[in-house]
Each structure stands twice: as C-alpha cells, then as structure tokens.
C-alpha positions as CSV (number, residue, x, y, z in Angstrom):
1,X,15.8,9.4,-13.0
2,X,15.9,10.6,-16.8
3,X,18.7,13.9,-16.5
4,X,19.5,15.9,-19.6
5,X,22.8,18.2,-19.6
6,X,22.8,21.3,-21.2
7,X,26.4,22.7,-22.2
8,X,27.4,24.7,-24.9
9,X,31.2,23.5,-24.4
10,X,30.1,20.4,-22.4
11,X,30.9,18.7,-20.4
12,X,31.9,22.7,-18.8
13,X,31.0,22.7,-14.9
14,X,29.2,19.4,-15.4
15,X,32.3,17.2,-16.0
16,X,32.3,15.5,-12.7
17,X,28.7,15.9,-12.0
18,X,27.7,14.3,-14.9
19,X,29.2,10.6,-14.4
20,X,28.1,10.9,-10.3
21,X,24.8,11.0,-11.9
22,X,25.5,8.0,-13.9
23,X,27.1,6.1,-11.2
24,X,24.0,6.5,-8.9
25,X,22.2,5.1,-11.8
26,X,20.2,7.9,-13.1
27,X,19.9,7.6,-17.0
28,X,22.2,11.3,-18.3
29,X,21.9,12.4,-21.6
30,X,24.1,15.9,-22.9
31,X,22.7,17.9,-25.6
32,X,25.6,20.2,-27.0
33,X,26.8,21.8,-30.6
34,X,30.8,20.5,-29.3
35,X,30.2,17.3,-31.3
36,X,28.7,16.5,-34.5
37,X,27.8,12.7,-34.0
38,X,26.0,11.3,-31.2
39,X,28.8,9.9,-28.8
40,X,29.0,8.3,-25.1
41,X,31.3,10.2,-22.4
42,X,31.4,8.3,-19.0
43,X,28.1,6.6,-19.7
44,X,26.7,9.5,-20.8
45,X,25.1,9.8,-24.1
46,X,26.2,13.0,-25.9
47,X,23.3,14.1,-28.8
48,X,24.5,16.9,-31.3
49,X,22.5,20.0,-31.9
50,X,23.9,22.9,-35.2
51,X,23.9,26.3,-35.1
52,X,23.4,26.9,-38.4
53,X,22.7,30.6,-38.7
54,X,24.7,33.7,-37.6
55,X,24.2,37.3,-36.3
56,X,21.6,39.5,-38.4
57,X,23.2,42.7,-40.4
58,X,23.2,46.2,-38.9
59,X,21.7,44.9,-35.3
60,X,21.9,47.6,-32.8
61,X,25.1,46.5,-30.4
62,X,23.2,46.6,-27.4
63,X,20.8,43.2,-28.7
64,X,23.9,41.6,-30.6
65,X,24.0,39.9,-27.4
66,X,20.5,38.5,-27.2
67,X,20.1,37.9,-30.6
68,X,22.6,35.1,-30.5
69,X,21.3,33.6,-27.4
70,X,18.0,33.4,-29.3
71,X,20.1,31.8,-32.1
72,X,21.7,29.4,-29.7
73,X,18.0,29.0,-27.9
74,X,16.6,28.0,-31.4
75,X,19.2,25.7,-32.4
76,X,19.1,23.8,-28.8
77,X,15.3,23.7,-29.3
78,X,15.1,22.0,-32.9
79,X,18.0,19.5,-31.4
80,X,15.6,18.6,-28.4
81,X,12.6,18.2,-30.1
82,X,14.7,15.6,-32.0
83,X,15.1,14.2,-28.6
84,X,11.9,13.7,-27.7
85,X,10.8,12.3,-31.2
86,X,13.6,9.6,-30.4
87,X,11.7,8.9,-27.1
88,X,13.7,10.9,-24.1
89,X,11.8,12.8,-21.5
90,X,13.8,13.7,-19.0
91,X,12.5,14.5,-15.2
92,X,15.6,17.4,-14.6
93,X,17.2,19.6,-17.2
94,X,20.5,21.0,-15.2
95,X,21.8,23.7,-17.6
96,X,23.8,26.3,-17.9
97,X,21.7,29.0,-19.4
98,X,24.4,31.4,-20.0
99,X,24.4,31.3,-23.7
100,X,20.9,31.0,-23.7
101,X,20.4,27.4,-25.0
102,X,17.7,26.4,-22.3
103,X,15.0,29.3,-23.7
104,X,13.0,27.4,-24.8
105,X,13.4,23.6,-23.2
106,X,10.0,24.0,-21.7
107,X,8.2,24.1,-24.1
108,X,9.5,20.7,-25.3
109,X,9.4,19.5,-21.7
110,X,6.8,21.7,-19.7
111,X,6.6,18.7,-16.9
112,X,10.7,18.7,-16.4
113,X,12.2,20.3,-13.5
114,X,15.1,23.1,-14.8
115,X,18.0,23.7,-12.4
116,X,20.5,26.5,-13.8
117,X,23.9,27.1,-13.4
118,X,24.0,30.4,-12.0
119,X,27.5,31.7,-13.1
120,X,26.6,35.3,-12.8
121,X,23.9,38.4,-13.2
122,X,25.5,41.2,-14.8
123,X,25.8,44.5,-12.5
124,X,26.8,47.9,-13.5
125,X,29.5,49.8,-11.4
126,X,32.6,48.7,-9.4
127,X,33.8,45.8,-9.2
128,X,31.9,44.3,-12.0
129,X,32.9,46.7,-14.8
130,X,35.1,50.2,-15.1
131,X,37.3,48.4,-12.2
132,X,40.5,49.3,-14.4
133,X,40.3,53.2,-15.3
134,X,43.9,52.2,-18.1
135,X,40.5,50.0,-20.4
136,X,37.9,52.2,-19.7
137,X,35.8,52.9,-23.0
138,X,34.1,55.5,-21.9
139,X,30.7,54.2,-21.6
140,X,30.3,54.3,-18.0
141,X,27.3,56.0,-18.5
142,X,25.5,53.5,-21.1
143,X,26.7,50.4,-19.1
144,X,23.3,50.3,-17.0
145,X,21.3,50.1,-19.8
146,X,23.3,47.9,-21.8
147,X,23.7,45.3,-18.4
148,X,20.1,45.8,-17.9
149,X,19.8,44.0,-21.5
150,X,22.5,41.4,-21.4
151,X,20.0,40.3,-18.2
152,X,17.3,39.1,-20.6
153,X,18.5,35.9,-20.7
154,X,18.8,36.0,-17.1
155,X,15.7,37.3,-16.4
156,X,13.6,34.5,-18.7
157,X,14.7,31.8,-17.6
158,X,13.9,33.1,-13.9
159,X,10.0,32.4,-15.4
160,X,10.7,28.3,-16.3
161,X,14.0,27.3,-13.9
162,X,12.9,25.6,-10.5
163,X,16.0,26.3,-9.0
164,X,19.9,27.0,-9.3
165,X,23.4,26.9,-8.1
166,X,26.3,28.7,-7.8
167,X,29.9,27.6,-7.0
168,X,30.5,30.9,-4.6
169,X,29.0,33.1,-2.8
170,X,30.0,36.0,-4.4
171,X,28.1,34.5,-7.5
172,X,24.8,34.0,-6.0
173,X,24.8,37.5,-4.9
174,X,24.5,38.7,-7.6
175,X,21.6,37.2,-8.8
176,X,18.0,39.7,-7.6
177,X,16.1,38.6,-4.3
178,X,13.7,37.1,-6.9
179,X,15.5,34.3,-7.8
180,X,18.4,34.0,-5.2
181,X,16.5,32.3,-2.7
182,X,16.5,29.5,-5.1
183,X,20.1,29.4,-5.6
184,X,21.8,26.6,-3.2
185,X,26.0,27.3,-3.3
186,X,27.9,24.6,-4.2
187,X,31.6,25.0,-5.2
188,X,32.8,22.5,-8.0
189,X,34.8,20.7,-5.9
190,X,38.8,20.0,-6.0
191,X,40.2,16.3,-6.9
192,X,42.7,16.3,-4.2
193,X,43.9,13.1,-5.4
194,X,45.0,15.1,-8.4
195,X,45.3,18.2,-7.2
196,X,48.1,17.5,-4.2
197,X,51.5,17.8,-3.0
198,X,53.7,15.9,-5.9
199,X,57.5,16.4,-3.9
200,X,58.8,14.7,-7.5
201,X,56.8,17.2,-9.7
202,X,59.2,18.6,-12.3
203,X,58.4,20.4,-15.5
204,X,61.0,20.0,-18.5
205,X,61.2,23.5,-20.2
206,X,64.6,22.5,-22.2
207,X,66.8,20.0,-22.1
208,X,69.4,21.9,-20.1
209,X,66.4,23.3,-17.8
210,X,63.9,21.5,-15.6
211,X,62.0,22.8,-12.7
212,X,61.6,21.2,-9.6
213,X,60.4,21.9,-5.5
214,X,63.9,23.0,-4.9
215,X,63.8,25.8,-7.2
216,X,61.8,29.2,-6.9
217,X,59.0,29.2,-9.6
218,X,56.3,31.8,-10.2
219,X,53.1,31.0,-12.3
220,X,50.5,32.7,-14.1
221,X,48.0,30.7,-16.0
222,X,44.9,31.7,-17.4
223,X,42.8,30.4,-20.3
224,X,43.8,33.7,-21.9
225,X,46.3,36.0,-21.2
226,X,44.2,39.4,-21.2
227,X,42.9,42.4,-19.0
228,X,40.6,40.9,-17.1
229,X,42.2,38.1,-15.7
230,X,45.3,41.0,-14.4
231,X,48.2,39.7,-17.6
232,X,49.1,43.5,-18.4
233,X,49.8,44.4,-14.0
234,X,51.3,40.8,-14.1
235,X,53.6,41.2,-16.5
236,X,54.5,44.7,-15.5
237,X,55.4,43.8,-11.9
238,X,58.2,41.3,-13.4
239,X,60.8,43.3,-13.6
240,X,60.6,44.3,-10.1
241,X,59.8,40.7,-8.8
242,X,62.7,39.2,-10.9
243,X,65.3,42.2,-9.5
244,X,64.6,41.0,-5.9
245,X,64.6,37.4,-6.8
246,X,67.0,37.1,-9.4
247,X,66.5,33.5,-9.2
248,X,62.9,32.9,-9.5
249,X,61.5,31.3,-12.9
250,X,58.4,32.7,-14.1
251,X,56.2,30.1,-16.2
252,X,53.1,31.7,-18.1
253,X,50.4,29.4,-19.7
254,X,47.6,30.4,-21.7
255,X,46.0,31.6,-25.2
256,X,46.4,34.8,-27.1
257,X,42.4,35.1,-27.3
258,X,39.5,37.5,-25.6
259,X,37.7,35.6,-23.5
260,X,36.3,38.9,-21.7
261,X,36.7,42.7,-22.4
262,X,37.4,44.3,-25.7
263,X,39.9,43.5,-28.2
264,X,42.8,45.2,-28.7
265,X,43.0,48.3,-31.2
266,X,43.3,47.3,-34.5
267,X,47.5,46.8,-35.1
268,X,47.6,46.1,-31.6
269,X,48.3,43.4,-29.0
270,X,48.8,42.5,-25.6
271,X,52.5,42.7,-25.9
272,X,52.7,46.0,-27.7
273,X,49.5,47.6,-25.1
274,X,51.9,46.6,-22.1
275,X,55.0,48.1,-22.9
C-alpha cells in the first residue's frame, strides 16, 4: 500500500507510526516544509514543500487564523502536485490537518482515502478557554464567534477525510456527532523499553551536584514554560513546597516561547508576570 504523511513538523504524532508502516511493507512517503531537500527517515522518503508567502496586511484578526491555513493549504498543494508529476499516488493520506495543509489533497488525489489526526475541535466556555480568570482578555463574549471560525478548517476537511483518530477520549469528544463517529481512539503509545524504571538514572547538574533515586527531585517540563501548561501556579507553589521539603531539588525544562495563549505585555515576561 502507497501511504503519504502529512506533518507540518513531521515526523509529529507520526514518528513511530510511520516506520510500522514501512516495516509491514507498505511504501510511506512524508510531504513536509521541515526540510528543504528530499531526504529518507526510517525508510521513509521525506519530499519538501515552501511556504513562500506570509499573512495579508490589515486582515481582520478573527480570519488571520484561516488565512494561513489557506497559505499552508496552497503550499502543501503545489508540493503534491509535484508529487504526482513524479509518479506517486498514494491509496491513504494520514494527516494532521491542524494547520490546514490537507485542504486541498483531494483534489490531487480524489481516489485516496484521508484519515486525520483529530487533535482537537475548538469549544467555547470552561474548560477549553477563560479556565484561568488571572489571563482573561476580556473577550469571553466574542470567543464563540471567533471558535466558531478557527473550526473552518475543521469543518472542511469533515467534507474529504474518511475517517480519524484521536489519542484520548477527551479529544474525540470534542469533535460534533457529525464526524465523531468516525473517529477510532488510539493513544500514541509509550516505549516502555525507554520509558522504565532506570535504578542507576542520575542527572549531572554541576560537578559538585548530581541527582540520583536516593534523592527527592521534583520536575516540571513542558515544551514551553507558559500559562497554559500551569508554569506561573507551578512556580508560585515553590516556596511552600521547598519550606516543607527543604530537601527536595526542583528541575525545570523547557523554552521561553508561546506555544498557546497570548504573549506577555510588551516589557513583560513570565518571570516579571509571576512575581
């Protein structure tokens, strides 16, 4: 079977499902703007696409959103059209449509079968936005409309997708009755022969300081310490945690990005929002 990959940042959710495709023998290729060359990754063939245009001037905020899906969607298109001019048709496209890059796949491949990675469809009202009164912008009453937009994307590749998956249940829920029943829930799966009990793990922080079992260690590790992944109630419960554990070690990994939420006011940072 003929399987094209769809990732912005591949290979994303599809790095172990990707080479089980390969090792049953199906033939995988990955279409994604993370390389510039063509490339192989675990037997997989990895085909470049370029986004080579940005966000339009004065676009109402509410459509920014859409607009560069539709950027994305484009891009991804004139990259698979490449494809199929090289001679790839591919049976399955398993994509995740978040940033819109599948839009328009089917109308390179109308005959391909489209599976999406359902990661999420955007809700209005606790616990998917205003859960955190200390960030609210105000805009409680706006955020159905603007959800009901962000959903385009969602909502158009409801019309070409065969059927999806989700790694929780949680996730799938929140997709409409429409397409849900389609959605089959599959977590992502845990290596446990990497992800196990190590009794010699140790972690070197200095030379006169390394962590081991035998000492008590608390972690926080996100791919970017902000809001919505709890850094600011984190870091605030510290000094309480460290009083009653005097001992403990507390080891923090992550970036100084937005992945999610707003930034911080202009002048501003995490550090200087906390405290």
């Amino acid at each position: 079977m003929r399987v094209l990959l769809i990732h912005q940042n591949f290979p994303g959710q599809f790095k172990h499902l990707g080479p089980a495709l390969v090792a049953r023998g199906d033939h995988v290729v990955a279409l994604t703007p993370k390389v510039k060359e063509r490339t192989e990754w675990r037997g997989i063939t990895v085909e470049p696409y370029a986004i080579k245009r940005g966000n339009g001037q004065n676009v109402h905020p509410w459509v920014m959103d859409f607009e560069t899906k539709v950027i994305r969607a484009e891009a991804c298109y004139q990259g698979a059209v490449a494809l199929k001019k090289s001679g790839f048709v591919p049976d399955v496209i398993l994509t995740h449509h978040g940033w819109g890059e599948s839009l328009f796949l089917a109308d390179v491949w109308p005959d391909a079968r489209m599976g999406l990675y359902c990661e999420l469809y955007h809700q209005a009202g606790y616990p998917f936005v205003g859960f955190d009164p200390e960030f609210d912008q105000g805009s409680n009453a706006t955020d159905p409309m603007r959800l009901r937009l962000r959903n385009i994307n969602n909502d158009m590749h409801f019309d070409i997708a065969h059927a999806g998956l989700s790694p929780t249940q949680f996730q799938a829920d929140t997709f409409p009755p429409a397409f849900r029943d389609k959605i089959s829930i599959i977590h992502d799966g845990i290596d446990t022969d990497v992800v196990c009990p190590n009794p010699d793990a140790a972690l070197v922080v200095r030379p006169d300081l390394t962590l081991t079992r035998n000492d008590e260690v608390i972690t926080f590790i996100n791919r970017n310490l902000e809001p919505y992944r709890g850094y600011h109630i984190f870091m605030r419960a510290l000094p309480r945690i460290l009083a009653e554990r005097p001992n403990a070690h507390v080891v923090l990994l992550g970036g100084d990005d937005v992945s999610y939420g707003a930034r911080p006011p202009r002048g501003q940072d995490m550090e200087t929002d906390l405290y």
